[in-house]
C-alpha positions as CSV (number, residue, x, y, z in Angstrom):
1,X,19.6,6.2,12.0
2,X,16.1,7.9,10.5
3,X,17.7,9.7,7.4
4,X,14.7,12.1,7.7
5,X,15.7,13.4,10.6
6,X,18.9,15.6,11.4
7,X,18.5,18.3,12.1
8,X,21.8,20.8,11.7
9,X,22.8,23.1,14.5
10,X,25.8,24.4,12.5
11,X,25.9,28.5,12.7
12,X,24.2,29.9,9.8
13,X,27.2,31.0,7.2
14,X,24.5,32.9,4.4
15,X,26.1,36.3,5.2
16,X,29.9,35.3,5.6
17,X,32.6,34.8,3.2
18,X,32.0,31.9,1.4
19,X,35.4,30.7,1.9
20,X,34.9,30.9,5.6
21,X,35.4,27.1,7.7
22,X,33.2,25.9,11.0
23,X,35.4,24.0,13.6
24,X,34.5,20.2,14.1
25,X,33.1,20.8,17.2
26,X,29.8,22.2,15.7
27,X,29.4,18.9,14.2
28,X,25.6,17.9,13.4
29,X,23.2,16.9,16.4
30,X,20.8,14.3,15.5
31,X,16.8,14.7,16.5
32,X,14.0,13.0,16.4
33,X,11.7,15.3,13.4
34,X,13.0,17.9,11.5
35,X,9.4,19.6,11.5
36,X,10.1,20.7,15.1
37,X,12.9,23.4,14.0
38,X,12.5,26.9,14.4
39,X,16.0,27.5,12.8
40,X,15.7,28.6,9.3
41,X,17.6,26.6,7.1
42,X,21.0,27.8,5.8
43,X,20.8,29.3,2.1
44,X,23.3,31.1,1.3
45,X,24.0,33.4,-1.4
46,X,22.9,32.3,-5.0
47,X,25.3,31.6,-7.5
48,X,28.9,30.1,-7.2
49,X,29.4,26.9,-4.7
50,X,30.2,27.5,-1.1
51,X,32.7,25.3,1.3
52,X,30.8,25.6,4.5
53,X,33.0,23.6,7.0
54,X,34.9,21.0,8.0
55,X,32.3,18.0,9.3
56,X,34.9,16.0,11.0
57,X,38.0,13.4,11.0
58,X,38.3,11.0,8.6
59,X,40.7,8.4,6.9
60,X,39.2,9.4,3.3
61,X,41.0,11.9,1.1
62,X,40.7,15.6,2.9
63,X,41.2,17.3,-0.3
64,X,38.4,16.2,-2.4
65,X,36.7,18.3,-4.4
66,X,33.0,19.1,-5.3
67,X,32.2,21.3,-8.6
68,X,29.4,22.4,-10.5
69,X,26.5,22.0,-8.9
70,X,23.3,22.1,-10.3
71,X,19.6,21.3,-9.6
72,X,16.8,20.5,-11.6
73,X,13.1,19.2,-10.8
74,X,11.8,16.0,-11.4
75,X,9.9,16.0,-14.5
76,X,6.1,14.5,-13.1
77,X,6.6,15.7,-9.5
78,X,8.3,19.0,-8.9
79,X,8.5,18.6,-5.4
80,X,11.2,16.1,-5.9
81,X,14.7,18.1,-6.9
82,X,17.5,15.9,-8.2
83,X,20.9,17.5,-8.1
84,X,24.1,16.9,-9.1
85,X,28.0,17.4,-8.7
86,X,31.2,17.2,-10.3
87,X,33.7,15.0,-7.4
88,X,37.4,15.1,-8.1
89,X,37.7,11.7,-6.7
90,X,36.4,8.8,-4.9
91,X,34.4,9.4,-1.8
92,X,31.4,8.8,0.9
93,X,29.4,11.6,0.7
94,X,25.3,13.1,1.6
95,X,23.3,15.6,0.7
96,X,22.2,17.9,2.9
97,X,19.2,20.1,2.4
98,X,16.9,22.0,4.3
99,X,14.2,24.9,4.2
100,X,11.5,27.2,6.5
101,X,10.0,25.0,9.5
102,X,12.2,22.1,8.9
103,X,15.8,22.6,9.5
104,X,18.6,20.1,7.9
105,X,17.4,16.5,6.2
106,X,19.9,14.4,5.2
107,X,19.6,12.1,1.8
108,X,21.0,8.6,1.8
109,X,25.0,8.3,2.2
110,X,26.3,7.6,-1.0
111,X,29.7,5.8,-2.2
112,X,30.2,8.4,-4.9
113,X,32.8,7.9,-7.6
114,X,35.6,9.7,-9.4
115,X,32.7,12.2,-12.2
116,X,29.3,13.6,-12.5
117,X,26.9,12.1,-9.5
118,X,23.6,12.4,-8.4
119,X,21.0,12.4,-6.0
120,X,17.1,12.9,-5.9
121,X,16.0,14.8,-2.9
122,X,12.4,14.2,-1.5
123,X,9.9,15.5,1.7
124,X,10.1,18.9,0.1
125,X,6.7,21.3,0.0
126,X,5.6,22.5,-3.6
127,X,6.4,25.8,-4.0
128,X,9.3,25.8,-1.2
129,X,12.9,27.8,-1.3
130,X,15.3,25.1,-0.2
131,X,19.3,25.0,0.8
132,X,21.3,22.4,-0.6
133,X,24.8,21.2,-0.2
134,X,27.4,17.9,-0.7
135,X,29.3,17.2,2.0
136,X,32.2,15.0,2.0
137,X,32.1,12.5,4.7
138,X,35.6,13.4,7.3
139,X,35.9,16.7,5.1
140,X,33.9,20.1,4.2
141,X,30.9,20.9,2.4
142,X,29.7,22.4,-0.3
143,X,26.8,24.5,-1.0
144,X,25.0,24.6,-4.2
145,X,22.5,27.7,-5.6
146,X,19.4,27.8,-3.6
147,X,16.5,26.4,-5.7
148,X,12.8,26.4,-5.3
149,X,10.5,23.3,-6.2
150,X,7.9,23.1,-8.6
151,X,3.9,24.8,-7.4
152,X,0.9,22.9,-5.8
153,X,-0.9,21.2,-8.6
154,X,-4.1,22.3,-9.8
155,X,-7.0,21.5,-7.4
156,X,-4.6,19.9,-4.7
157,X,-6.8,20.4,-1.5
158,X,-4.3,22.1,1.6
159,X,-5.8,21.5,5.0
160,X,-5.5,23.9,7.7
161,X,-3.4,22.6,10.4
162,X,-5.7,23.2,13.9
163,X,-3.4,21.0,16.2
164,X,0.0,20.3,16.6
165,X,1.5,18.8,19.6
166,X,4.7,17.3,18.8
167,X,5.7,16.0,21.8
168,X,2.6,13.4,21.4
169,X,3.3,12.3,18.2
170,X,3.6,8.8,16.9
171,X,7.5,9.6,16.5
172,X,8.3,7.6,13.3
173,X,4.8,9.6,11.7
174,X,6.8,12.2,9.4
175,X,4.3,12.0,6.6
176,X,0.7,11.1,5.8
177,X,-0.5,9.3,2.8
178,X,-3.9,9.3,1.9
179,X,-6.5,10.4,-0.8
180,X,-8.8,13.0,-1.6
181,X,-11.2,14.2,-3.9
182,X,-11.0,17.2,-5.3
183,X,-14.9,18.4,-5.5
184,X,-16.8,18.5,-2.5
185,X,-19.7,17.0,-2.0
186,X,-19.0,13.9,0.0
187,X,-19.8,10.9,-2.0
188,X,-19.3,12.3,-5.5
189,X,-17.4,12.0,-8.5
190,X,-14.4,14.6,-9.2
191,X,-10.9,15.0,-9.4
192,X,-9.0,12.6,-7.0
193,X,-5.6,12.7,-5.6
194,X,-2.7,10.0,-3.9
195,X,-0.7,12.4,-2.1
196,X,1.5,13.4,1.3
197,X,1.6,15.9,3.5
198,X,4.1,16.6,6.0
199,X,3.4,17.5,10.0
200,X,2.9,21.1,8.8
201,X,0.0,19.4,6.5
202,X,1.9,20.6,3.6
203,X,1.7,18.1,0.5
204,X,5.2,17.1,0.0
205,X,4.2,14.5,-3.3
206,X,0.8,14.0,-5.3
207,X,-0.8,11.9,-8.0
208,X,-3.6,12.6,-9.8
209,X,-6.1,9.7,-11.0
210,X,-6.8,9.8,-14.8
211,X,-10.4,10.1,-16.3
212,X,-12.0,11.0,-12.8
213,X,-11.8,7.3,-12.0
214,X,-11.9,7.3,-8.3
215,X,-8.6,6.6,-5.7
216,X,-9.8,5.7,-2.0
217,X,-7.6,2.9,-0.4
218,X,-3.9,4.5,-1.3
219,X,-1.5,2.4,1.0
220,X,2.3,1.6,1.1
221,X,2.9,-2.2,-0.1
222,X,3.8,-5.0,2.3
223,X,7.5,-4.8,1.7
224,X,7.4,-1.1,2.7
225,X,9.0,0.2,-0.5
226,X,6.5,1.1,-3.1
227,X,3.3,2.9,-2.9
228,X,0.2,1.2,-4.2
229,X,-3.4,2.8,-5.4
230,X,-6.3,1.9,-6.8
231,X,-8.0,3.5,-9.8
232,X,-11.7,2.0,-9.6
233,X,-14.0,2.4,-12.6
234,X,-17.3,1.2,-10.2
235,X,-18.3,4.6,-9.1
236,X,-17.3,6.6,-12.2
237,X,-18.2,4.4,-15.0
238,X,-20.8,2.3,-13.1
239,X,-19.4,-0.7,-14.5
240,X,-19.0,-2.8,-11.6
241,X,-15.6,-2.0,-11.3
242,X,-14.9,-4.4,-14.4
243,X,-12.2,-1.5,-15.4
244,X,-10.9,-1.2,-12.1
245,X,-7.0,-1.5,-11.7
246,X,-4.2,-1.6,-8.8
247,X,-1.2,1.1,-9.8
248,X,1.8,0.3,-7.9
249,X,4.3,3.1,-7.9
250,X,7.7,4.4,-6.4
251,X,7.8,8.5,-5.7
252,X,9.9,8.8,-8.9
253,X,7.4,6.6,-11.5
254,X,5.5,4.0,-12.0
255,X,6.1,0.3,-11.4
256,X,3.3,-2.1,-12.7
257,X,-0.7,-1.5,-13.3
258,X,-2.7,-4.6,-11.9
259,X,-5.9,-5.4,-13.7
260,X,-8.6,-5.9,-10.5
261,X,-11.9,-6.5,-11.9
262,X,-14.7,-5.7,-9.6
263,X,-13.1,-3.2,-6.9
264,X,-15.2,-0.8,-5.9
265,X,-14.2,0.1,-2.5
266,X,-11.1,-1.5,-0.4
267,X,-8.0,-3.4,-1.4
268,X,-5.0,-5.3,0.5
269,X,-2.2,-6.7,-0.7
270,X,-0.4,-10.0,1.7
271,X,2.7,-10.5,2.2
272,X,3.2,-12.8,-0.9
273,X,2.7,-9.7,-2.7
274,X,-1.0,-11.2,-3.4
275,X,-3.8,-8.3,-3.9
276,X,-7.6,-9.4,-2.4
277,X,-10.4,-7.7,-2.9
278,X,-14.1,-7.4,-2.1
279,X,-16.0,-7.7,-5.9
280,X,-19.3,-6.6,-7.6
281,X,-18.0,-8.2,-10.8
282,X,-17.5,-11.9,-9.9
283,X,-21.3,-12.8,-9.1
284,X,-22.8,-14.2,-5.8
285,X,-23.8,-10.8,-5.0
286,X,-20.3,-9.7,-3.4
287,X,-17.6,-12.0,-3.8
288,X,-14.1,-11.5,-2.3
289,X,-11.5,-12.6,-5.2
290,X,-7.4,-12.9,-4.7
291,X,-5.0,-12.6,-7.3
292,X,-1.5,-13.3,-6.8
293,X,1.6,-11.7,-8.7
294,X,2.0,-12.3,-12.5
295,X,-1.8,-14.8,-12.5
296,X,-3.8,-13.9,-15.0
297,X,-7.4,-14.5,-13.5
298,X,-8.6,-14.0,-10.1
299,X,-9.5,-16.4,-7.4
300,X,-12.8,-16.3,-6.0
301,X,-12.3,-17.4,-2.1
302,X,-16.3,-16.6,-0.6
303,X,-19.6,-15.1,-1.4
304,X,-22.0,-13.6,0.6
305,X,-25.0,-15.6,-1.5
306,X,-23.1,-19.3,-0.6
307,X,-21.1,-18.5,2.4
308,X,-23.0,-15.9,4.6
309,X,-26.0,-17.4,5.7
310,X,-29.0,-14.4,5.9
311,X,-26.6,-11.8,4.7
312,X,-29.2,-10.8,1.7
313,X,-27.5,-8.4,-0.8
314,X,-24.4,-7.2,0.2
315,X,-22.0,-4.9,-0.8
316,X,-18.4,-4.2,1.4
317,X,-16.7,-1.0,2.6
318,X,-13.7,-2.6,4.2
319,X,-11.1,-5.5,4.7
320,X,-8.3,-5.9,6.7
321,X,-6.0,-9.5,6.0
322,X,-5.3,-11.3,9.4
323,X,-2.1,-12.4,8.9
324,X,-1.6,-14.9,12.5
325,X,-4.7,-16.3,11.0
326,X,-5.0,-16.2,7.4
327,X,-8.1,-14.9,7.8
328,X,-10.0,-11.4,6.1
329,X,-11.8,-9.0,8.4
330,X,-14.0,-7.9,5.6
331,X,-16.9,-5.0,6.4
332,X,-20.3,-4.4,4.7
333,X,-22.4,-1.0,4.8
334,X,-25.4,-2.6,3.4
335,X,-26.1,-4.6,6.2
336,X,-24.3,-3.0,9.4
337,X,-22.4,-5.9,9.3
338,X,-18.5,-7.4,10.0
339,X,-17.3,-10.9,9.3
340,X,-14.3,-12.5,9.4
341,X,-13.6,-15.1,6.3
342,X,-11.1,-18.3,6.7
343,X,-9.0,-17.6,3.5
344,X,-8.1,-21.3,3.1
345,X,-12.0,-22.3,3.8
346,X,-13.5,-19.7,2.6
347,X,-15.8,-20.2,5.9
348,X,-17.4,-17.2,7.5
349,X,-15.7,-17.5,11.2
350,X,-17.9,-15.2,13.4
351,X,-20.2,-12.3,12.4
352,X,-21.2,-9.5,14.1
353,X,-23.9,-6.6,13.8
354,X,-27.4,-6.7,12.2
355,X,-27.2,-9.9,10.5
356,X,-28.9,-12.8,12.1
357,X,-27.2,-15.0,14.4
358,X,-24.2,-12.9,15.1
359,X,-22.0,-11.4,18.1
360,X,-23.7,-9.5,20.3
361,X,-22.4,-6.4,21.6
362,X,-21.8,-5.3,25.6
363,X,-22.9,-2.7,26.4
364,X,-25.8,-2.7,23.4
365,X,-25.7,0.8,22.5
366,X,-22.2,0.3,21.1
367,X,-23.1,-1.3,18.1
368,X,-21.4,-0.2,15.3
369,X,-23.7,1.3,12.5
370,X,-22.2,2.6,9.1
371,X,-19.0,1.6,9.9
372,X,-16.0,1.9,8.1
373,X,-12.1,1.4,8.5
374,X,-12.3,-2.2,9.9
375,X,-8.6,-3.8,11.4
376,X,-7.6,-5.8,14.3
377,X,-4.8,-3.7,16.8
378,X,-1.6,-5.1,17.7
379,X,-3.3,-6.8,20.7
380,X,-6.3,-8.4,19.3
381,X,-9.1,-6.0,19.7
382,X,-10.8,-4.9,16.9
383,X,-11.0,-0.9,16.2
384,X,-13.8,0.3,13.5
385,X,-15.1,4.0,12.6
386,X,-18.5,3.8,13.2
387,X,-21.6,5.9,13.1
388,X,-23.3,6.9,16.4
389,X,-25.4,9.7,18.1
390,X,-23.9,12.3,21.0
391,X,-25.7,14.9,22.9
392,X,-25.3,17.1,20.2
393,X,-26.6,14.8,17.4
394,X,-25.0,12.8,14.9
395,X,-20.7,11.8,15.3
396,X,-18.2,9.7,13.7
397,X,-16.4,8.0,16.3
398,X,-13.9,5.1,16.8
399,X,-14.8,2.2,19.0
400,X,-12.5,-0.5,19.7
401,X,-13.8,-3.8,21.2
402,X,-12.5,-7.0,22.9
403,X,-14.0,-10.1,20.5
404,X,-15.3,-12.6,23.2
405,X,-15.4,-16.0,20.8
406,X,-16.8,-17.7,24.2
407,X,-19.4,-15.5,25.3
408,X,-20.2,-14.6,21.4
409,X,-20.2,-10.7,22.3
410,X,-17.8,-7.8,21.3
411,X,-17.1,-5.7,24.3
412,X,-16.4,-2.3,24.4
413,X,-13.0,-1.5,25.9
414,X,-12.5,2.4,24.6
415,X,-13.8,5.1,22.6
416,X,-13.5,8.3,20.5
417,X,-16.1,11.1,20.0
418,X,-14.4,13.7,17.8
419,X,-17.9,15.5,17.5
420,X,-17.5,15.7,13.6
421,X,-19.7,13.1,11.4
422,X,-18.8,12.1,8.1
423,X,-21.9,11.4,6.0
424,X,-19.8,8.5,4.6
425,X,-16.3,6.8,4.8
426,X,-13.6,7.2,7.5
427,X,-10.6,5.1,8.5
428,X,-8.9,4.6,12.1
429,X,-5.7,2.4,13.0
430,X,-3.8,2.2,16.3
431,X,-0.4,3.1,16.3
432,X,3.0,1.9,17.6
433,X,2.4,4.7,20.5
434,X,-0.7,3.8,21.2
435,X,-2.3,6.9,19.8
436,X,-4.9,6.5,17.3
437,X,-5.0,8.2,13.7
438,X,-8.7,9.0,12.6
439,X,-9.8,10.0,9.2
440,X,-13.1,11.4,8.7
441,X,-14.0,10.8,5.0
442,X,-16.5,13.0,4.4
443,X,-16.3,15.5,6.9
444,X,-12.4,15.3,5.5
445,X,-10.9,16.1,8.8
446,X,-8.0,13.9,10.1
447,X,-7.2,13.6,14.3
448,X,-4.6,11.6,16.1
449,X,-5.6,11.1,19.5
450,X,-3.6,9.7,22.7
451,X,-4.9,6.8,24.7
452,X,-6.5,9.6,27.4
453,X,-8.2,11.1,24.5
454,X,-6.1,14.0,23.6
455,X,-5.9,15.5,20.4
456,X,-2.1,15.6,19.3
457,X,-2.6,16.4,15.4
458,X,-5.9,18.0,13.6
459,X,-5.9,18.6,10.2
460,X,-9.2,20.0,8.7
461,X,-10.1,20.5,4.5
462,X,-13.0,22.7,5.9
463,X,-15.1,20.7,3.3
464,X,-17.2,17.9,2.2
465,X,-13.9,16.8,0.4
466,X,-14.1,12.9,0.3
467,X,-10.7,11.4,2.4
468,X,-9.7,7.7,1.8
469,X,-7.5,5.5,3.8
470,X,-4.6,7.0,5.1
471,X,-1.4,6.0,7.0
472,X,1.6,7.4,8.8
473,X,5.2,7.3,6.3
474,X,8.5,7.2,8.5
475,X,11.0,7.7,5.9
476,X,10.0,8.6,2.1
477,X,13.6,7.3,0.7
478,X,11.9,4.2,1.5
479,X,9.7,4.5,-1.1
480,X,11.9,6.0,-4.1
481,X,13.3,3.3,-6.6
482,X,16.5,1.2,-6.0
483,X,18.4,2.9,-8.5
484,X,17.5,6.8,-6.7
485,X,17.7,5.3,-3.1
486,X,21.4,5.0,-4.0
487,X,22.4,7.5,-6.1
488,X,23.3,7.1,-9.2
489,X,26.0,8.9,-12.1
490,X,24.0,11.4,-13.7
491,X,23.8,10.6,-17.4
């Protein structure tokens, strides 16, 4: 069941007694996104705890009881709430909380003991007036004092939301992570931020990188429970990246800080947990370097001076880890250029775009120029954000092409002009639906389109704003720590 999603059709109880019970037959009605409500969220009356309703049968106790409740925000992100509750005795209980535009969530189910318990409650806007309650499973609920989370940080860019088709969706997209920077300006220095936004493109978490070091490839790890980020020195302290770093974090604190020498631009991490990168620091012109969990010193796997014959001075914008293959899709903007690397050779497999004796491209004029956001979809093509001309001048679009080992060409099987250019960056991925989510760096707008080209979801900064990388988030309890994911005795 998507924990994110329930949404309550129980009658709204803020005006009646708050003694007053629900019959079980208005038992909660799952959906598929809680952004999709119109129903206000039920808030009660602030102050003393109110027993909302019966939820149901049950072979548990039906006379526990749930006391002093109280909220408070997390201390480094005050969009997160923990709260907490006296229970007279052993139960299953949840959390239910909910506010404007997105009816009822529902935290994790917890075994809750016999004593003070808590839980931390997450997807909630800064600056938001949230409903909260305990509900015992098989018996009533419990409604706490309405609380508000903590305001917007400082210089946190909000988007204006342009278009919003839910029906279209990628269903399991609830939230967006990406990055942004602060100042405008397109390629610049400033303030960046690691955050998410919900549907309604309201940022619902956000992490700000120290010393206006710069954050552009923010992703969730390969075990889909921690968030990592990069802090990279190259751009700020023109160092090369030799201070560059890899944070990996849950959304209640920090994990681990990765020393990644050399990072400049993009980052992956493999499913060994492994972090590769493309490097300015490790000679050969650009190298790409792996280091694996708890090494000390990188691994240098291929250059572009020894392995990438005619390549000339190169610097990469992209990489993307093959995993069928074992093999890096790895981008440079210094030569128009896209090659994949053998990780275990360290050979450069196939090339394609203006350096010499590479894949050709059918029809010609879809050569890829500037491009950006490199990965391979789910059925082998490859998909790149790519500058190109229109009627109307210069675009940003996303081409996706078959790769045609035999014939030595990349064909062009689709395309998307979203009539916006991005002096620099951008990112595009396929989704599970089909649709594809399109970041325009520069131009910081974000579209997801369907297959037939519609626009489902348009969020624009109205700026020169600089976006990084950026992928959907089904569920954010996946991404809190072990201990909050299941609750835990407040201390």
């Amino acid at each position: 069941m998507q924990r994110m999603a329930l949404l309550f059709l129980l009658p709204l109880l803020g005006c009646n007694d708050p003694d007053s019970k629900q019959d079980s037959s208005t038992a909660p009605e799952e959906t598929g996104n809680p952004q999709d409500s119109t129903s206000p969220p039920h808030t009660g009356e602030s102050g003393e705890a109110q027993h909302t309703g019966d939820t149901g049968s049950s072979t548990q106790p039906m006379d526990v009881e749930i006391t002093d409740l109280s909220w408070r925000l997390h201390d480094d992100v005050p969009s997160m709430v923990y709260v907490s509750w006296e229970q007279s005795a052993a139960a299953t209980v949840y959390v239910e909380y909910g506010f404007e535009g997105a009816g009822w969530m529902q935290a994790p189910t917890l075994s809750a003991s016999a004593g003070t318990n808590q839980q931390l409650l997450v997807g909630i806007p800064y600056d938001e007036a949230v409903g909260w309650r305990v509900v015992v499973e098989g018996g009533q609920a419990f409604e706490g004092e309405n609380m508000r989370t903590g305001p917007l940080p400082d210089g946190l860019p909000v988007p204006t939301l342009e278009v919003s088709k839910s029906d279209a969706w990628l269903p399991s997209g609830n939230y967006l992570l990406t990055s942004i920077n602060q100042n405008s300006g397109g390629w610049t220095g400033g303030t960046y931020w690691t955050f998410i936004i919900d549907r309604q493109g309201r940022p619902v978490w956000a992490n700000e990188t120290p010393d206006r070091n710069w954050t552009l490839f923010a992703q969730v790890s390969a075990s889909g429970d921690y968030i990592l980020w990069d802090e990279a020195t190259a751009w700020s302290d023109y160092d090369d990246g030799a201070g560059s770093k890899v944070h990996y974090t849950y959304l209640d604190g920090e994990i681990d800080v990765v020393s990644t020498p050399g990072l400049h631009h993009a980052f992956v991490q493999l499913p060994d947990g492994t972090l590769a990168w493309g490097s300015q620091y490790h000679g050969g012109y650009e190298s790409l370097v792996e280091k694996a969990p708890g090494a000390k010193n990188e691994t240098v796997l291929w250059s572009c001076q020894d392995d990438w014959p005619s390549s000339g001075h190169c610097e990469s914008n992209g990489l993307f880890y093959v995993v069928d293959t074992n093999s890096f899709l790895y981008s440079f903007y210094t030569n128009d250029s896209v090659v994949e690397v053998d990780r275990a050779t360290g050979e450069s497999l196939w090339w394609a775009g203006d350096v010499p004796n590479g894949y050709g491209f059918d029809p010609q004029g879809s050569q890829f120029s500037w491009q950006h956001g490199i990965s391979y979809t789910d059925t082998g093509t490859l998909l790149v954000s790519t500058f190109a001309r229109n009627d109307s001048g210069s675009t940003t679009m996303v081409r996706e092409y078959q790769v045609d080992h035999e014939a030595r060409l990349l064909h062009e099987v689709w395309n998307y002009d979203p009539g916006v250019h991005a002096v620099t960056n951008g990112d595009a991925w396929r989704l599970e639906n089909g649709n594809t989510l399109h970041l325009l760096g520069s131009a910081a707008e974000i579209f997801e389109v369907t297959p037939k080209k519609e626009v489902v979801w348009h969020l624009d900064y109205d700026s020169t704003q600089l976006l990084g990388r950026g992928e959907f988030i089904e569920d954010l309890y996946d991404l809190v720590s072990e201990t909050e994911k299941a609750g835990r005795a407040e201390q």
